[in-house]
C-alpha positions in Angstrom: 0.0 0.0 0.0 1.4 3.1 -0.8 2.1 6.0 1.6 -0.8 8.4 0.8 -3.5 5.4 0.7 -2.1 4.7 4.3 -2.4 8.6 5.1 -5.8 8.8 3.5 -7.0 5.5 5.8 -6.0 7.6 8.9 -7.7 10.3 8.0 -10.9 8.6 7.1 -11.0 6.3 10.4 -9.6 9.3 13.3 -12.0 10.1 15.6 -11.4 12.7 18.2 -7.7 13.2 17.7 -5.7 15.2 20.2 -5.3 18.6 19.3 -2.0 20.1 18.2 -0.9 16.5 18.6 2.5 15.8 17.1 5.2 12.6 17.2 8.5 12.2 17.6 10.2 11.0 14.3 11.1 8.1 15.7 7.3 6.9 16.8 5.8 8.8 14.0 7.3 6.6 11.0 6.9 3.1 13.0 3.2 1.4 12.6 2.2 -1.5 14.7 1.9 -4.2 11.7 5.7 -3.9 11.7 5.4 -7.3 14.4 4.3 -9.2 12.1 7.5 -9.2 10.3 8.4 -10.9 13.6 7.1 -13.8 13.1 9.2 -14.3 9.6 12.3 -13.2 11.1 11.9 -13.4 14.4 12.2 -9.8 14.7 11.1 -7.2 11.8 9.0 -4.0 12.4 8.6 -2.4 10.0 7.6 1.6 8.6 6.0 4.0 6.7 8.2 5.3 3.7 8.3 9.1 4.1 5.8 11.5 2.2 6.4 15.2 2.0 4.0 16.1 5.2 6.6 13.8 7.3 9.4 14.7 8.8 13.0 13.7 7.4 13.7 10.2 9.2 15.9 10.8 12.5 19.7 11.1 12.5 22.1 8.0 12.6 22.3 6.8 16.2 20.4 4.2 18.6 16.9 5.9 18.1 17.2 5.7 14.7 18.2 2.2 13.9 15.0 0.5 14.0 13.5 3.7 11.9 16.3 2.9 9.2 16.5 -0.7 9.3 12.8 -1.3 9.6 12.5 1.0 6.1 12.7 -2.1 3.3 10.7 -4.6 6.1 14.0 -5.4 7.7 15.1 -6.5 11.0 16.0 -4.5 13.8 17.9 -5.7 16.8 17.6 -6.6 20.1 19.4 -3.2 21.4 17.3 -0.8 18.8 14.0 -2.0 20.3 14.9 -1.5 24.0 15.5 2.2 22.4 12.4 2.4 20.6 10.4 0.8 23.6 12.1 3.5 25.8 11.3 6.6 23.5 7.6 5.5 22.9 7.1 5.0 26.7 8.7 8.8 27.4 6.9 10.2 24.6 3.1 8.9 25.6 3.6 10.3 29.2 3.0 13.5 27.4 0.9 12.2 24.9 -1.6 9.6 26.5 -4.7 10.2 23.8 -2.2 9.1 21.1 -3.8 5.7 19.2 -0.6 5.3 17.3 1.9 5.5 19.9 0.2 2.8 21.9 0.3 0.8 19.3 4.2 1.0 18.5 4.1 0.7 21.8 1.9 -2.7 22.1 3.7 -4.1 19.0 7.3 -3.3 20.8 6.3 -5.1 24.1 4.6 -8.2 21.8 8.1 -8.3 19.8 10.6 -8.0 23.2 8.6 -10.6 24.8 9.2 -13.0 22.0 12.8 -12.0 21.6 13.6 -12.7 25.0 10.6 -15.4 26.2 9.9 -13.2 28.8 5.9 -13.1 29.0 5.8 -10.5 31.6 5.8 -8.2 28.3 2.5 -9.7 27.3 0.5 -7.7 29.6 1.8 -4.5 29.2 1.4 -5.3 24.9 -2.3 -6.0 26.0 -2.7 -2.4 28.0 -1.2 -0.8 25.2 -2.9 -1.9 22.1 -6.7 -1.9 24.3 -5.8 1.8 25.2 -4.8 2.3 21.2 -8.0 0.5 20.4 -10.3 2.4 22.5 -8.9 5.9 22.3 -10.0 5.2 18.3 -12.2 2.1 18.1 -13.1 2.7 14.8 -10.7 1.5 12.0 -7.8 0.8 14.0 -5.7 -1.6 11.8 -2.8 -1.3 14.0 -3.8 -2.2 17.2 -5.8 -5.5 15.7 -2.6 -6.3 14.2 -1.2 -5.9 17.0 -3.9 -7.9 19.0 -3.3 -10.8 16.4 0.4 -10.9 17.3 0.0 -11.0 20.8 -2.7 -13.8 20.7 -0.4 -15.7 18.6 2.5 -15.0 21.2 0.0 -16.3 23.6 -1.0 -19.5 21.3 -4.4 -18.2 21.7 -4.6 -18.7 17.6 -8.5 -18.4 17.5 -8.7 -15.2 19.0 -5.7 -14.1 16.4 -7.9 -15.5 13.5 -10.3 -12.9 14.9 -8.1 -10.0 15.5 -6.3 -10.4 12.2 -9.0 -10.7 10.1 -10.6 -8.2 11.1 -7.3 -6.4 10.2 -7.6 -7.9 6.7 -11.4 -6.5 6.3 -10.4 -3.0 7.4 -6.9 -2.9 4.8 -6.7 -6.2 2.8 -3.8 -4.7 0.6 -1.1 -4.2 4.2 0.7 -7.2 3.6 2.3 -7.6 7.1 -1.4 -8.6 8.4 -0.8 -11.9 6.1 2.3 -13.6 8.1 0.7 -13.4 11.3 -2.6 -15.3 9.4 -0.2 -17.3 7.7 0.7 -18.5 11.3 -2.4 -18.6 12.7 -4.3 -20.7 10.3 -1.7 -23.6 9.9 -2.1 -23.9 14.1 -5.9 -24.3 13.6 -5.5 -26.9 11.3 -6.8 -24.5 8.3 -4.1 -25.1 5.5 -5.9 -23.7 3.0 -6.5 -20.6 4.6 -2.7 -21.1 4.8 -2.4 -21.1 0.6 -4.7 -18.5 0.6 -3.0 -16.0 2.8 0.6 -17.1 1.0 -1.0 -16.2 -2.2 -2.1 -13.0 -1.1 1.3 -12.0 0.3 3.2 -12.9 -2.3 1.0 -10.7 -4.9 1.6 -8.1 -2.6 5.0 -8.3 -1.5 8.1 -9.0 -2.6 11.6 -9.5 -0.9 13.5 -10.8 1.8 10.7 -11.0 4.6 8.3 -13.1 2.3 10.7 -15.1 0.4 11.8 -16.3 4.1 7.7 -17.0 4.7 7.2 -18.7 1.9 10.5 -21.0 2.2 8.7 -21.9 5.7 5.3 -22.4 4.2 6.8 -25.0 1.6 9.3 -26.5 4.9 6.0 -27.3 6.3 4.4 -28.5 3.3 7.6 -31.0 2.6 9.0 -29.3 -0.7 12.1 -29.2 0.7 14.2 -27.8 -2.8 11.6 -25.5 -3.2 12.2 -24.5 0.7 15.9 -24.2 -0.1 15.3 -21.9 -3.2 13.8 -19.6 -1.5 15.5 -18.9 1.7 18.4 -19.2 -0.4 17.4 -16.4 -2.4 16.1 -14.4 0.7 19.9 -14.5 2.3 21.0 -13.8 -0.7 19.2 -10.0 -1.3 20.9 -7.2 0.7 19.0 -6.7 4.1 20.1 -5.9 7.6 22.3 -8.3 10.2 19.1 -9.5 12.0 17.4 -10.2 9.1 20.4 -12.0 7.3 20.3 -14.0 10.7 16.7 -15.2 10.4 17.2 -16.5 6.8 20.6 -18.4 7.7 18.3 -19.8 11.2 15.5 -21.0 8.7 17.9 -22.8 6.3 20.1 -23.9 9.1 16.5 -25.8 10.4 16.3 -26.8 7.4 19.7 -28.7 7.0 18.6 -30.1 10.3 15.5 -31.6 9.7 17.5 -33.0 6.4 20.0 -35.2 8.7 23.3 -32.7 7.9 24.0 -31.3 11.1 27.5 -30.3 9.8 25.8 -28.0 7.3 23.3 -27.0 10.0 25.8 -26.1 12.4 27.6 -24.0 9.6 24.7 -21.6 9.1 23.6 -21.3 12.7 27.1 -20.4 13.7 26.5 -17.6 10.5 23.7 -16.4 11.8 25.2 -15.8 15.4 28.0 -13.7 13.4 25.5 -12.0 11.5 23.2 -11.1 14.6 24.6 -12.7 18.2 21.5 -11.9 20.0 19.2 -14.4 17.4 18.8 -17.2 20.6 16.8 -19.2 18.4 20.1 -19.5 16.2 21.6 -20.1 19.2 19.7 -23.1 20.5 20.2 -24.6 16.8 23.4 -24.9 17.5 22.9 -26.4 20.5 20.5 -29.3 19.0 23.1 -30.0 15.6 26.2 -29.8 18.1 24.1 -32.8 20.1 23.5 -34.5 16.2 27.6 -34.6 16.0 28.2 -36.0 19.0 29.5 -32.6 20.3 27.8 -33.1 23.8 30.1 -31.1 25.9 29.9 -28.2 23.4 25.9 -28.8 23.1 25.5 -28.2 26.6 27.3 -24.9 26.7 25.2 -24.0 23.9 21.9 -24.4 25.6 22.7 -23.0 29.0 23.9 -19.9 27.6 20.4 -19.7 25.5 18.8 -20.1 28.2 19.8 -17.4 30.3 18.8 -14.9 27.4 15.8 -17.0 26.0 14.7 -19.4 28.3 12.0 -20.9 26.0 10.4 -24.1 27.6 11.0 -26.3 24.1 14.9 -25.0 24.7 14.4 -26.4 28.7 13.1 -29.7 27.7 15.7 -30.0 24.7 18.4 -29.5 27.3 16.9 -32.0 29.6 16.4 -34.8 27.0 20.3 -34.0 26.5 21.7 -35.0 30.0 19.6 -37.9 30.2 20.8 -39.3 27.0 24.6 -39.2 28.5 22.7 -40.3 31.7 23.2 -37.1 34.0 20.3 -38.0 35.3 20.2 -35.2 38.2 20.7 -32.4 35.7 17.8 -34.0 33.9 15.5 -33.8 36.8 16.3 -30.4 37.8 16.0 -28.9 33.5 12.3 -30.8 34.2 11.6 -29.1 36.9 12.9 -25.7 35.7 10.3 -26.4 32.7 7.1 -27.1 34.8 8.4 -23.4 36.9 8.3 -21.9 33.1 5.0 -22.9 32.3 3.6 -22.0 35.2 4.9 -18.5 34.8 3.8 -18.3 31.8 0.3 -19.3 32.0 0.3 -16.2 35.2 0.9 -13.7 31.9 -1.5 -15.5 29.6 0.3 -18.2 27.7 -0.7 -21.3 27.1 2.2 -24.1 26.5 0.0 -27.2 26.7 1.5 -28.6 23.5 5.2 -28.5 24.9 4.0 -29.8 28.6 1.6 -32.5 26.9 5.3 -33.4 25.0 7.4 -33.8 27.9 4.4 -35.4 30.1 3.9 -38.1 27.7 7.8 -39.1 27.7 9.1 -37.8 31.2 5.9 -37.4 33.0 2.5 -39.2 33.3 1.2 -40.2 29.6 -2.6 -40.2 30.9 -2.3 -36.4 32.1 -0.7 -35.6 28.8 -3.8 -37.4 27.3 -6.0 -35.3 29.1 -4.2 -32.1 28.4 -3.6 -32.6 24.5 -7.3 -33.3 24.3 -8.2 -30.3 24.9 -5.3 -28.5 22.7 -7.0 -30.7 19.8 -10.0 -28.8 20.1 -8.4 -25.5 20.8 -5.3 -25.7 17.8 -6.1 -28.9 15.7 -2.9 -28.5 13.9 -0.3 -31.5 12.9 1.7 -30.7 15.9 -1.2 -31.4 18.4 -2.3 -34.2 16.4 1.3 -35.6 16.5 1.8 -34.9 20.3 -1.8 -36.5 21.3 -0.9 -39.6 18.9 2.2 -39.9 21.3 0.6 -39.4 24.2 -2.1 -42.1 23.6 0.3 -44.8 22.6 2.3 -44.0 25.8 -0.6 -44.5 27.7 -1.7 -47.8 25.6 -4.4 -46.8 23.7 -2.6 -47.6 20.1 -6.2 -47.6 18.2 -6.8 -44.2 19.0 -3.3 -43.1 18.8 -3.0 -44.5 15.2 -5.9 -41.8 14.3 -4.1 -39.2 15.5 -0.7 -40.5 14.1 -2.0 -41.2 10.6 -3.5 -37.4 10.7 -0.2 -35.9 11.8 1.8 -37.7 8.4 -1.5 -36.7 5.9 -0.3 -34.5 3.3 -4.0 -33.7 2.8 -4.3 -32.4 6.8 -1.2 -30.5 6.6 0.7 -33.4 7.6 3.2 -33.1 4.6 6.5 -31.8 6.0 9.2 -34.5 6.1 9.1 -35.0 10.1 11.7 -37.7 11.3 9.9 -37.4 14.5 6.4 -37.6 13.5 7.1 -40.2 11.6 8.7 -42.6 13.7 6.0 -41.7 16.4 3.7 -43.4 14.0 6.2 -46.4 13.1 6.1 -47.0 17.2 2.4 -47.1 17.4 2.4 -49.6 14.5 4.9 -51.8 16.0 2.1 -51.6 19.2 -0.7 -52.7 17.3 1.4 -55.6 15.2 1.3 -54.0 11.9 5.1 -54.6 11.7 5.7 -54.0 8.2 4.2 -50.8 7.9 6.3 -50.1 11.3 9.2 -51.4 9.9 9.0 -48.7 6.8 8.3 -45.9 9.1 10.8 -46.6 11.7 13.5 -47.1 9.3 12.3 -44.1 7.0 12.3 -41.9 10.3 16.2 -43.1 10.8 16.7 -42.1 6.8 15.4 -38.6 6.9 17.8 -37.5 10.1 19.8 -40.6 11.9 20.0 -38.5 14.9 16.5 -36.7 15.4 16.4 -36.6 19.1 19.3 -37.6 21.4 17.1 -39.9 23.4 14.4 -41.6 21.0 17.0 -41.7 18.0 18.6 -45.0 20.0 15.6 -46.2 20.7 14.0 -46.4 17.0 17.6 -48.2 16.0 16.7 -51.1 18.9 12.8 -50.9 17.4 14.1 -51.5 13.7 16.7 -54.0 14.5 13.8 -56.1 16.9 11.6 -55.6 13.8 14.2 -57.9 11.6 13.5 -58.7 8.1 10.5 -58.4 6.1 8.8 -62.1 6.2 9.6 -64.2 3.3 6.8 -64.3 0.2 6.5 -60.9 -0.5 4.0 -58.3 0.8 0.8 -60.5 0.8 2.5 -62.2 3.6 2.8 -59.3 5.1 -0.1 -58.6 7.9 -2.3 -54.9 6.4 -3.0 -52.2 8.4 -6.6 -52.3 10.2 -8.9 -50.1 9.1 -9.1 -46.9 11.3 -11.8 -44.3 11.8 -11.0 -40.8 10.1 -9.7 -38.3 12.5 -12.4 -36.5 14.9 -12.5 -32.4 13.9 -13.0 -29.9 16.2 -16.0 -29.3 14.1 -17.9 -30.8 10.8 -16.0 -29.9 7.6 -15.9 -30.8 3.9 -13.1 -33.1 3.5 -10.6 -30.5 1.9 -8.0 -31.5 -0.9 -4.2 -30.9 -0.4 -2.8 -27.6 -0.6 -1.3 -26.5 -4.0 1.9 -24.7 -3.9 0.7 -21.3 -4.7 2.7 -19.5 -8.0 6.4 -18.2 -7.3 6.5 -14.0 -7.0 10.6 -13.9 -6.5 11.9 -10.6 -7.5 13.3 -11.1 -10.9 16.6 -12.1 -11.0 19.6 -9.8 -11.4 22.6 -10.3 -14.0 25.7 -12.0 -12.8 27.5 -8.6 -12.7 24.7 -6.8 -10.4 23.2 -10.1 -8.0 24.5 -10.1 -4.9 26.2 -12.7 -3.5 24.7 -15.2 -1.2 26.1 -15.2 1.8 26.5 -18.6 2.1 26.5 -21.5 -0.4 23.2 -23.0 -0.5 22.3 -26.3 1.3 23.6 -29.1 -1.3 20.4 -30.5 -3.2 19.0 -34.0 -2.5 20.9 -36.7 -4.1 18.3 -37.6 -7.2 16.1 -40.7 -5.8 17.5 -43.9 -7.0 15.4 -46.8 -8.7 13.9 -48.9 -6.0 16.2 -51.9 -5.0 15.3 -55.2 -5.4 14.6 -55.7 -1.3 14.5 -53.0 1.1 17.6 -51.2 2.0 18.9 -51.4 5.6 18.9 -48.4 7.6 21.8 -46.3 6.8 24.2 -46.7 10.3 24.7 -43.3 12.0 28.2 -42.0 11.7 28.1 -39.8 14.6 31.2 -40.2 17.1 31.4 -41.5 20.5 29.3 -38.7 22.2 32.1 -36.4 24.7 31.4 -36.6 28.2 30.8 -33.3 29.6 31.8 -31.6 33.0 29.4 -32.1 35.5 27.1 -29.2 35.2 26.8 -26.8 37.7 23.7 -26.1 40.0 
């Protein structure tokens, strides 16, 4: 949307605006829909370009950073939004009838808190962005936005379906409404809403911020090349360091999930250099240094992330890490810390029943998990919940049910796409539990294919599972025992049977000559080997090459 449609909306939609009110030139050129850059790039907000009624754009220094980097839909930093966070708080002490403000101000709070996983942000972003939304109730796009961000921050996703679609009704052409949708629907389950909203916000953006959306749209989905492309291409265009970071974080998730933690390792440890306060990056490193045997190094890794980040999945990844080289006190005592962090977290608002239903199910007790994830499959019937609540019922022993849950979880149609060593060998497991071991036996052993080294503690296991599996019986596959029939997944609520999403067309920025294309700043992730002709009998897993894992220094209290 250009600047003076953006000017014109204001003007049409004020009501009651303070007189003689005027910003500074920091808060006047930042717009709340700027967070949802943040959820691309773990970080973006972005602003208005200028027009000739605003003032020139503040002079290098802190309070301009975010102003400057944030002009293209980049990333500003950790540092720059303390500053920004700082300035709008000093500036609505004089100013407290001022929509806008509170909504930078809402949006900045939203952003820090996900930065840092401190949710004692959350309420002050709700104060904010209800005070911007009732000093002008009427065509306020950028508190809803902000309202969407912060229910997604929350994991409240149906009450961000709400707030950002009403964002989409009031300006359907500001594309930074369209990530935090993009989010929100694949958490309901919705994956065409998912298409949809890609669609949109590649017709009406280019660049960076939604080449790095679309690369995780197509992760998700399981098009892993086409994943590589483009967050290949997004590293590749000229951006700021915390945007270069969150391009290098994707692809090094990406390398990850692939099995090549060497390669994985190599971009997280570029995206620290590019950015050192992207944690996520951080924790990454920790989980491919774990991959490569690195223990000693892995641990380091995530207890430094988690005194700047202290996310509960990074807690329970941590955890799952002593236990594996059997420090079995550490182990406890990471549990215990993650209970402490949910707790605190549901006291601001958030609710992390998918990551305590996960750790219940395989450190807890399975049956609470059961209970818990039950109700998360109504509230977010995503692949995630269904995966977890698949586990969590097979832990428990109910492996009929479970294999509902862990068929829907793998269904390209449901979302279920994405090439999950996890999910899948979750659903080999519950397969080997009901008898059906040759279609356990292909999803153990492809789970072991896609990443040898998935999770330090269930990786061993699924080795034992295959090996206890043997060979397929002699005879060929009519000797081999079929799956029972199961009963289609239960919906949260009655819905046409929807087909599989369709990779919406490519709308990359067209591509410079040799002479003027910048260079990437890293090599792309080497493409998948082209899929050989099927063998005569199935291949044996392929042995994991990872060293002896190192055994660490006893960690400290």
């Amino acid at each position: 949307m250009k600047s003076e449609e953006i000017e014109a909306e204001w003007q049409a939609s004020a009501t009651d605006p303070e007189p003689g009110r005027r910003l500074s030139p920091l808060v006047k050129r930042v717009l709340i829909n700027a967070v949802a850059g943040s959820v691309v790039l773990s970080g973006a907000l972005l602003v208005l370009p200028s027009s000739p009624e605003r003032p020139a754009p503040p002079a290098p220094g802190p309070e301009g950073h975010p102003t400057n980097a944030a002009a293209v839909g980049a990333a500003a930093s950790l540092p720059d939004l303390k500053v920004l966070i700082g300035e709008s708080e000093s500036y609505l002490r004089d100013h407290p009838r001022d929509d806008l403000s509170w909504a930078v101000l809402g949006a900045a709070y939203v952003e820090r808190g996900l930065r840092t996983a401190d949710s004692a942000d959350y309420p002050k972003a709700e104060g904010a962005l209800l005070t911007s939304l009732k000093t002008r109730p009427a065509g306020n796009v950028d508190a809803l936005n902000g309202l969407a961000a912060l229910a997604n921050a929350r994991h409240d996703y149906r009450a961000a379906k709400k707030w950002g679609e009403a964002a989409v009704k009031l300006a359907p052409k500001r594309w930074t409404t369209y990530p935090l949708l993009i989010d929100t629907y694949g958490r309901l389950g919705d994956y065409k809403g998912v298409g949809r909203a890609l669609e949109t916000l590649t017709g009406l953006r280019s660049g960076a911020a939604v080449l790095a959306q679309e690369g995780q749209v197509y992760l998700d989905r399981g098009w892993r090349e086409d994943a590589s492309a483009s967050l290949s291409d997004a590293a590749a265009l000229p951006s700021t360091p915390s945007e270069q970071a969150g391009c290098l974080h994707q692809l090094g998730e990406l390398a990850w999930e692939r099995g090549e933690a060497a390669q994985a390792l190599n971009y997280f440890t570029q995206a620290l250099a590019a950015d050192p306060d992207h944690y996520a990056s951080l924790a990454g490193k920790g989980r491919a240094l774990t991959s490569l045997g690195r223990t000693t190094e892995a641990v380091q890794a995530y207890r430094s992330v988690l005194t700047k980040q202290p996310r509960p999945e990074y807690v329970l990844e941590l955890g799952e890490l002593y236990e594996s080289i059997r420090f079995d006190d550490a182990a406890k005592a990471q549990y215990g810390q993650l209970r402490k962090r949910v707790e605190a977290d549901g006291a601001n608002g958030v609710d992390d029943a998918l990551v305590l239903g996960r750790f219940e199910a395989d450190h807890g007790d399975p049956r609470a998990a059961v209970t818990r994830l039950r109700a998360e499959w109504k509230r977010a019937p995503s692949v995630q919940t269904a995966d977890a609540l698949g586990w969590a019922l097979h832990r428990s022993g109910a492996d009929k049910e479970a294999m509902v849950y862990a068929k829907r979880a793998t269904d390209p149609e449901h979302g279920g796409g994405g090439v999950s060593a996890l999910f899948t060998y979750h659903r080999g497991e519950v397969e080997r539990g009901l008898k059906l071991d040759g279609a356990a036996r292909r999803h153990i052993g492809e789970a072991l294919r896609i990443n040898p080294v998935f999770s330090p503690v269930l990786a061993p296991v699924a080795k034992k599972a295959l090996a206890a599996l043997g060979e397929p019986r002699a005879g060929g596959p009519e000797k081999v025992r079929p799956e029972a029939n199961t009963a289609p997944a239960p919906r949260p609520h009655a819905a046409p049977r929807s087909p599989a999403h369709k990779r919406p067309a490519s709308r990359r920025p067209a591509s410079k000559s040799p002479a003027t294309r910048p260079a990437a700043p890293v090599a792309p992730p080497r493409s998948a080997a082209p899929p050989a002709k099927p063998p005569a009998a199935p291949a044996p897993a392929k042995p994991s090459s990872r060293p002896a894992p190192q055994a660490p220094k006893s960690p400290g209290a």
